[in-house]
C-alpha positions in Angstrom: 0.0 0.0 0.0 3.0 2.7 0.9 4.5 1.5 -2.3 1.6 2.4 -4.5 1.4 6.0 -2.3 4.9 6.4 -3.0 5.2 5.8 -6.3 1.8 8.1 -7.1 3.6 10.7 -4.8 6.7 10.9 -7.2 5.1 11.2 -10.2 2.7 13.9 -9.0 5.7 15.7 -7.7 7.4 15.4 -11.3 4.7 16.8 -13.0 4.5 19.6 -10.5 8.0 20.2 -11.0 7.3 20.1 -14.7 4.5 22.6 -14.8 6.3 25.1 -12.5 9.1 24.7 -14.9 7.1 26.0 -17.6 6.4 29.1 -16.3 9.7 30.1 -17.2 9.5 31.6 -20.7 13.3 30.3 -22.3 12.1 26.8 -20.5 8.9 26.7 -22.5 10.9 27.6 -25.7 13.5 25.1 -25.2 10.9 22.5 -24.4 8.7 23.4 -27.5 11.6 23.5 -30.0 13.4 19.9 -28.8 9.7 18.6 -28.9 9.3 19.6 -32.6 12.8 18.7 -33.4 12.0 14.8 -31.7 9.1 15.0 -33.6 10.2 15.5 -37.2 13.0 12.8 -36.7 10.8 10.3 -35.5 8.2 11.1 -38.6 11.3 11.3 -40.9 12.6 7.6 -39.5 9.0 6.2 -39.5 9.1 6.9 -43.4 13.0 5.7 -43.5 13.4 2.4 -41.5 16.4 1.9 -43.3 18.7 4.9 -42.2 17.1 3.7 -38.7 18.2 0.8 -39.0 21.4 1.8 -40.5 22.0 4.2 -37.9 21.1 1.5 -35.0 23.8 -1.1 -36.5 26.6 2.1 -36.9 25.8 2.9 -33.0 26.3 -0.7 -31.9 29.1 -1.3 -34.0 30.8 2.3 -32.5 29.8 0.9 -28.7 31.0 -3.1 -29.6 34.1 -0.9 -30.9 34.0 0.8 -27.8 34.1 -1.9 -26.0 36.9 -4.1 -27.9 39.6 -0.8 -26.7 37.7 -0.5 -23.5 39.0 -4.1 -22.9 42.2 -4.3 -24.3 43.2 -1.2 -22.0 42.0 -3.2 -19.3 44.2 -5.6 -20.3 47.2 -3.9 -20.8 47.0 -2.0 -17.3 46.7 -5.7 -15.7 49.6 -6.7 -17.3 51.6 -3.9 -16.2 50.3 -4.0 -12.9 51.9 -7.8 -12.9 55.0 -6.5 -14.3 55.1 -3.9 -11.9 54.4 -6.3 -8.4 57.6 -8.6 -10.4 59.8 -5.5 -10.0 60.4 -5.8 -6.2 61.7 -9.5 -6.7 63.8 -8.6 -9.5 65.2 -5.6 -6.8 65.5 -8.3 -4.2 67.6 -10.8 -6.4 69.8 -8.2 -7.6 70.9 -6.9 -4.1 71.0 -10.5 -3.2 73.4 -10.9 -5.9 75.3 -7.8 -5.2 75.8 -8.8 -0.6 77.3 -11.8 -2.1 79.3 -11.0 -4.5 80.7 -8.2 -1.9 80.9 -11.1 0.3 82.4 -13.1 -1.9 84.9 -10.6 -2.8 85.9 -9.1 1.1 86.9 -12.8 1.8 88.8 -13.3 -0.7 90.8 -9.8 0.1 91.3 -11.0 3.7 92.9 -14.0 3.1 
């Protein structure tokens, strides 16, 4: 029941908001002129379905292509990320290497 008052309550409040909104003289314009211009393109694609359509498959092959890069860069900063958590053990090995070969070398000066 609160649901159903809740829900009624929200869109009473948008419209509201919507006629208030129109009071406002460049709002009204606005509205008027994006309504006429979503108008004639939805007349001019319900006499063209095929730009529609040609235009839907261009969109999803621009977000698939989207996508594809979207990925690869994901990709790529994982790999680097694994390259860069290898560094530290590269870092260790090498000063490993250096202490002994220091080592290595001091004992072979005092004897």
């Amino acid at each position: 029941m609160s649901e159903s008052k809740l829900l009624k309550s929200v869109v009473i409040g948008a419209v509201a908001g919507a006629i208030i909104s129109m009071f406002d003289r460049k709002t009204r314009e606005h509205t008027i002129e994006t309504t006429k211009k979503i108008k004639d393109k939805m007349i001019y694609y319900a006499n063209n379905r095929e730009q529609l359509q040609q235009l839907i498959e261009e969109k999803v092959d621009e977000v698939q292509e989207l996508y594809e890069k979207a990925s690869e860069n994901v990709s790529l900063i994982v790999n680097t990320i694994e390259e860069v958590k290898e560094i530290p053990e590269s870092i260790q090995h090498i000063v490993n290497d250096t202490k002994q070969a220091f080592s290595e070398q001091n004992k072979t000066i005092s004897e």
